[in-house]
N, C-alpha and C positions, 0 to 999 in steps of 0.2 A: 729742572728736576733736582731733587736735595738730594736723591738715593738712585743705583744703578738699577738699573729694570728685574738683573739679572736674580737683585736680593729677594725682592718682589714674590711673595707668597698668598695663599690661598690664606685670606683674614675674614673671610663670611660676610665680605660687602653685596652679595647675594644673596646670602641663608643669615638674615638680622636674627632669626631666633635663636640662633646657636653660637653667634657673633658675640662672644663674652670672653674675658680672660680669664674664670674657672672653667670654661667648656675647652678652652685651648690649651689649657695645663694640663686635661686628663683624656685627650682623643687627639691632640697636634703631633706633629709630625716629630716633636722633640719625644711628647710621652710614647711614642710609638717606639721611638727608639731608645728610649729610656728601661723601657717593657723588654726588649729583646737583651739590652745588657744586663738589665735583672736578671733576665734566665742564664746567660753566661754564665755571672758570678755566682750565681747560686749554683749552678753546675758543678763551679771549678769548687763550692766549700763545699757540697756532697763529696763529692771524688778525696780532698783531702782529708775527709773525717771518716774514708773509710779507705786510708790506705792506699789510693790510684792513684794520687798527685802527690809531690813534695811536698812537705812541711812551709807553709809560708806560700802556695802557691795562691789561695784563697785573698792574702788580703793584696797581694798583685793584682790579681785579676780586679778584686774590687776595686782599685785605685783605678787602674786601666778602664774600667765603666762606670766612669765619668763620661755623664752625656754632655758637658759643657767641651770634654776634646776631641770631640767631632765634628766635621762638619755637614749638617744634615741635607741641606740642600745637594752638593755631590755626591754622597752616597744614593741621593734620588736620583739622581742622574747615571750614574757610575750601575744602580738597580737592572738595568737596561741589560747588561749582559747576560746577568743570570735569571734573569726573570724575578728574582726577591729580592729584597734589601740587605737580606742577612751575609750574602757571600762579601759584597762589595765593603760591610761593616767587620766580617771577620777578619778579612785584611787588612785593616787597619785597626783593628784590636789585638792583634797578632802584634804587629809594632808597637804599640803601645808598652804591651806587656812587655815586649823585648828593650824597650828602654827601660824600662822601669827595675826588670829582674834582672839587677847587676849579681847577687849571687848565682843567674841562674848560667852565665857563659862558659861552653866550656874551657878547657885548660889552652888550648890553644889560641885562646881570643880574638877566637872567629866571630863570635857574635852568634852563633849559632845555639839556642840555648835549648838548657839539658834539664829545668825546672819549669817556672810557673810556664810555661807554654805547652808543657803537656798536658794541660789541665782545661789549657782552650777548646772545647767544643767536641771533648774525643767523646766517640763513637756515636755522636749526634750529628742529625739532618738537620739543613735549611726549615724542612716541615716541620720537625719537632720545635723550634727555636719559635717560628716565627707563630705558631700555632699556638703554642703554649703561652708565649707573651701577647696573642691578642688577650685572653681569657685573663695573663695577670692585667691587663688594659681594664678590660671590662671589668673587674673583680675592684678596682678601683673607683669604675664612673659608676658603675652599680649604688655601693655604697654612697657614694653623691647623691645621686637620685635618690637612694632610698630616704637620707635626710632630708630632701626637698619636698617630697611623697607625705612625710608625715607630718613636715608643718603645715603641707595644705589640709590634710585630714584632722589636724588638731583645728586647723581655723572653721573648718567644716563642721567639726562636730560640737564644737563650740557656737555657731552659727545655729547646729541645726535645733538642739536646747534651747537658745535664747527666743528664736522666733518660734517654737512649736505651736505658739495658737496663731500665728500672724496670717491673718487670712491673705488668699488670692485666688486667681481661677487658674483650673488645672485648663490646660491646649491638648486637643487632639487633632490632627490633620489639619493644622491652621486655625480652628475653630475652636471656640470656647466649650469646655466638655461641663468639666462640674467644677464646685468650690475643693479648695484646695490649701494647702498650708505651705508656709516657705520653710517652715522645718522639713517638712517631709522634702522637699526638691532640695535642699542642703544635704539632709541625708541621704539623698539618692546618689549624689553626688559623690556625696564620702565613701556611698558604697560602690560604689564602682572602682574608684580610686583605691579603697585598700583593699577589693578584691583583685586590682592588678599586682598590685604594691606586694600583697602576698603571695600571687604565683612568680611574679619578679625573683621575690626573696628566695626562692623555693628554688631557682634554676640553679642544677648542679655546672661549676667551672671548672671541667677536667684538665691536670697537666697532660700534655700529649710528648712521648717519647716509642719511637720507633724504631728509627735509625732507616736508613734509605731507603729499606722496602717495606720494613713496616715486622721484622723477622726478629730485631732487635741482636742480629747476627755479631754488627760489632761490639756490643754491649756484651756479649757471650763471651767474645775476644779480652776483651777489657777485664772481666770479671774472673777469668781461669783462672786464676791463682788467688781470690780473692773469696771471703767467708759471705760474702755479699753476694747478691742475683742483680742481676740487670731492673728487677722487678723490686729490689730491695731499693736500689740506687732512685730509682723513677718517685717510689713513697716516699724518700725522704726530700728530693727537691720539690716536689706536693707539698708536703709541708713548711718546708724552709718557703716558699713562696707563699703558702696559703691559698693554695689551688684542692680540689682534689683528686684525689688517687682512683685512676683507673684500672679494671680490671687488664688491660691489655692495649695497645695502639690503638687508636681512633681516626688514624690518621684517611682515613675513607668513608667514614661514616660520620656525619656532618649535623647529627642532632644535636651535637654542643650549641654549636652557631643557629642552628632552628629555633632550637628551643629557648635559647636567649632572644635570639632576632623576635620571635613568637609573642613573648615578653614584651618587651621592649614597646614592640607594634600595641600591644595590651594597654600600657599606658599611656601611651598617644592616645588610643579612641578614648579612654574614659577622662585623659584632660581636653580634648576634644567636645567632647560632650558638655564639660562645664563651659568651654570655649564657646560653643554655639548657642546654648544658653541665653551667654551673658551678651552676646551681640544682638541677640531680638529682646531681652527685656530693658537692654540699655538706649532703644530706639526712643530718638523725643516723644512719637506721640504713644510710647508705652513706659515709659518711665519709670523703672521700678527696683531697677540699679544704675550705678555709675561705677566706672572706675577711676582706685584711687588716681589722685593725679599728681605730677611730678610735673616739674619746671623742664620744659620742650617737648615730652611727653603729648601726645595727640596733636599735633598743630598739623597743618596744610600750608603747602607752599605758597597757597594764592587766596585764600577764606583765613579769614583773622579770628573769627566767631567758630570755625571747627575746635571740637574735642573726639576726636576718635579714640576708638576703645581698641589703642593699639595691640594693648598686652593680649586681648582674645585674637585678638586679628593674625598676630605670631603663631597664637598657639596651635589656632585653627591651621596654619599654613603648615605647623608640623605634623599635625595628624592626618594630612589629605595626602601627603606624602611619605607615610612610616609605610603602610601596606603594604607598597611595592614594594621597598627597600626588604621588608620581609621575604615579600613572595621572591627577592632574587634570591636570599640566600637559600628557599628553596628548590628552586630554577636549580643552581651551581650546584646542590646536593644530590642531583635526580642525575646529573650528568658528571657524577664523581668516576669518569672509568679509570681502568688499570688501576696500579699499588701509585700512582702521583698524577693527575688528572693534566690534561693538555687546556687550559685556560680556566676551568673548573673554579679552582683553587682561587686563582687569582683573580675572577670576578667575585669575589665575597669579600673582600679585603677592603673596597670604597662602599657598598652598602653596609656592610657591618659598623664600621665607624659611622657613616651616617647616620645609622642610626641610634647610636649612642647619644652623639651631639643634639638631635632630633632632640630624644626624652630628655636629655640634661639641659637644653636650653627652653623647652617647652614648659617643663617644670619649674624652672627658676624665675620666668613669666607668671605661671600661673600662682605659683606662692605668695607672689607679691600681690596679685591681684585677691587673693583668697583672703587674706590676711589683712585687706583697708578695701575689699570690696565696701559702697556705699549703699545701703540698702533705702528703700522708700516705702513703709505700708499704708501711708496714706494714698499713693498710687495702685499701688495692689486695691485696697478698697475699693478706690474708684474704678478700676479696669472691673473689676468680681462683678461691679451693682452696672454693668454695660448690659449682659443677659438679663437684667432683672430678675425675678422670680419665674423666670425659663428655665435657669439656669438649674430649678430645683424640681424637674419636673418627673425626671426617674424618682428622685424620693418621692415625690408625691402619690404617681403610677404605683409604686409599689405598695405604700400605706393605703391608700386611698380605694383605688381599683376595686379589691375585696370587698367594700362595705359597699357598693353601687351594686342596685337591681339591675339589670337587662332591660332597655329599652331601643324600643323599634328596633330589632334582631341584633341589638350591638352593646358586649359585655359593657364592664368597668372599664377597662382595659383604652378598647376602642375610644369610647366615649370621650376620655381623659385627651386620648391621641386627635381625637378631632378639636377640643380647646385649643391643643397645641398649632395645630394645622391653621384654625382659622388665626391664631395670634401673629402666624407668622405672616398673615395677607394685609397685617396692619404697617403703620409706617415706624420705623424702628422706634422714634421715640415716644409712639401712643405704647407701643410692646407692653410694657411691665403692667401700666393701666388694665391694657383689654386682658390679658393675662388673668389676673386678678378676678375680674368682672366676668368671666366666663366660667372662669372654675367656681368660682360662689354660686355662679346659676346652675351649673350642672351636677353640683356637688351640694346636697339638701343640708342643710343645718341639723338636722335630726342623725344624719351619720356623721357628720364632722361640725365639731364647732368650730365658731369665728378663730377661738383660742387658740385650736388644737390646728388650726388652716396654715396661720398666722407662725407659729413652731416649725409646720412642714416647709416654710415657705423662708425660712433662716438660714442662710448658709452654713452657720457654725455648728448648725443641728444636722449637714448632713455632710459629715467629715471620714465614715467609716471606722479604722482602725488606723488612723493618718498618725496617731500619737504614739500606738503602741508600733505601729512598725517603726516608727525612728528606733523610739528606743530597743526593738529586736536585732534593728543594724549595727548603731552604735553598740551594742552589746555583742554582737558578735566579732566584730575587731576592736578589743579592751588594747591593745596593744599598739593602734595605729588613731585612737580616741585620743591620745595626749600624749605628748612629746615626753619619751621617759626620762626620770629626773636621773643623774648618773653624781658619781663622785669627784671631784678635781681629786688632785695629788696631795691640797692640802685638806681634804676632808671634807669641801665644802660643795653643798649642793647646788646645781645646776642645769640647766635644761636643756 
């Protein structure tokens, strides 16, 4: 072995979809602990710009949360006594800062300091700390996502333009239903995808401060002499973070994490969706995408000739599994009792992250795939002309049916449905023929001409409003239709 076991950490040799080094920058155990000392330091500048801490106690503390002088792995370990992470890390940020705040010792140089350490954590919980820094966690993979989200929906709606007359057959219940366009199933896609992407965007990320009961009692303490309120102090590290401000504690009420979780789970099924998709039309004998391909990319340990369509196979594996990860954080919400829950709490802390990792690596999958998916409408064509002119036989029923007399006690209607019935007693490839050849004899030339038969029997002739809805979707998320173009520093545009 090159390395001791002991270093040996949770790297996603299990969970390949989330196995990436941007999903581990913004959900690993360093950014988790990186999240908690953001909340610190930003603590300790609220306190000093309003007066609570010494002058200078702000950029101690920020020196001191430096997540590289930790070590993460024993404070996971060390977690054990208190039940969170945050106790076993304020003791040793407490140090930190005590090496660091050489003005802060008193006169007696005891080491006992009389500055930046009063700035460590006063009058805040473990719950505030660790609560609030999941929400700056997720406020960070969020916005990851959210970039990932709209490269797939620019590739999409750029997909769903290019191909909007590209014919295919629409599937219902495994069956060929009618003709169909691959703009419209690109568009269907995008819409899904930016209607998660905007309730995503939409989830409010509250900072959580209460102080142990949730009374905000030492915050009271803290603040007696001060022109500030506890509710003053709680907005401005809202802001300094870029979280936001709540009307009061939340520390029991658990729709932050729902309602994100909720989310989260949102994107999953609608990249799910593309996911499943793209695994039944990329089968050989349907042929009508591939994924793009990358050198190791699809191969099999033991078949030389496999191309599997790894990227959907990922993504599908994260959306079979977001649900739950949902329904736990609302499991642990339902069983929030007392002012600090007896396990409650701390069953939402590994499905929450999971499910971050879930969408941010699900996403990062599906972009790539969205963005050099390989399209084929000469296989679409071919699959579409499998029904034959079956395939048109509601347009037909409905044009058609009207202009037939009633014979032997059985409308238009019937009549049409009996062509159908007998076509299907023939052997699939006589179908399109006897089709054909029935509906000519049962449908007179005097109500339908050859021409007009010939029209109904087109697929491109019986599309609906396949065009107009793309473009009512696409037009409904102008915002998530193209990667918006933004400014660099030196004035130059960029996407």
């Amino acid at each position: 072995m090159t390395a001791s076991h002991l270093s040996d950490g949770d790297v996603g040799l299990l969970s390949p979809v989330s196995a990436s080094p941007s999903v581990a920058a913004l959900t690993g155990d360093r950014a988790v602990l990186a999240a908690i000392l953001a909340v610190e330091a930003g603590w300790a500048s609220v306190l000093e710009k309003a007066g609570l801490a010494p002058a200078g106690s702000a950029a101690v503390v920020a020196s001191a949360a430096d997540v590289d002088r930790y070590d993460v792995a024993g404070i996971a370990v060390r977690a054990q006594g208190g039940a969170n992470p945050v106790i076993p890390l304020l003791t040793d940020l407490r140090t930190e800062v005590k090496a660091l705040d050489t003005d802060g010792v008193d006169a007696a140089g005891s080491g006992g300091s009389v500055g930046a350490l009063r700035a460590v954590h006063a009058s805040l919980t473990s719950q505030d700390v660790l609560d609030s820094a999941l929400m700056l966690l997720a406020k960070n993979a969020v916005a990851a996502l959210l970039t990932d989200l709209r490269g797939i929906t620019t590739a999409l709606a750029d997909m769903a333009e290019q191909h909007a007359e590209t014919l295919c057959v629409g599937r219902s219940l495994t069956q060929h239903s009618l003709p169909f366009t691959y703009g419209l199933k690109a568009a269907q896609w995008f819409h899904g995808l930016a209607a998660a992407a905007r309730r995503l965007e939409a989830v409010e990320l509250p900072l959580q401060t209460g102080g142990a009961a949730g009374t905000l009692a030492a915050g009271t303490v803290l603040t007696k002499d001060s022109v500030e309120t506890p509710f003053d102090l709680a907005s401005n590290l809202a802001a300094h973070l870029g979280l936001a401000a709540a009307p009061g504690p939340w520390h029991t009420n658990r729709l932050a994490l729902t309602s994100l979780g909720d989310a989260l789970a949102g994107v999953t099924d609608a990249l799910g969706k593309m996911a499943s998709d793209v695994l039944f039309l990329s089968r050989p004998e349907v042929g009508e995408l591939a994924e793009p391909r990358a050198a190791g990319r699809g191969v099999s340990s033991a078949m030389p000739q496999k191309q599997n369509p790894v990227l959907s196979v990922l993504v599908r594996s994260a959306a079979l599994q977001a649900p739950n990860l949902a329904a736990q954080l609302h499991l642990a919400a339902a069983n929030f009792n007392d002012e600090r829950p007896d396990g409650a709490w701390h069953s939402e802390w590994p499905a929450f992250r999971q499910l971050l990792r879930l969408a941010l690596g699900a996403a990062g999958q599906l972009r790539e795939l969205a963005e050099g998916v390989q399209v084929f409408p000469d296989a679409m064509r071919r699959n579409l002309e499998l029904s034959g002119p079956l395939l048109l036989s509601e347009g037909v029923s409905a044009a058609v049916a009207p202009l037939l007399d009633e014979r032997d006690g059985r409308n238009g209607k019937q009549q049409l449905q009996e062509v159908v019935d007998r076509t299907l007693q023939a052997p699939p490839e006589e179908q399109p023929g006897t089709y054909r050849r029935l509906l000519r004899e049962t449908v007179p030339a005097s109500a339908v001409s050859d021409e007009r038969l010939e029209e109904l029997l087109d697929p491109a002739s019986y599309l609906g409003q396949a065009a107009e809805i793309s473009r009512r979707i696409l037009a409904a998320y102008p915002d998530f239709a193209r990667i918006p173009i933004q400014k660099d520093l030196n004035g130059d545009s960029r996407g």
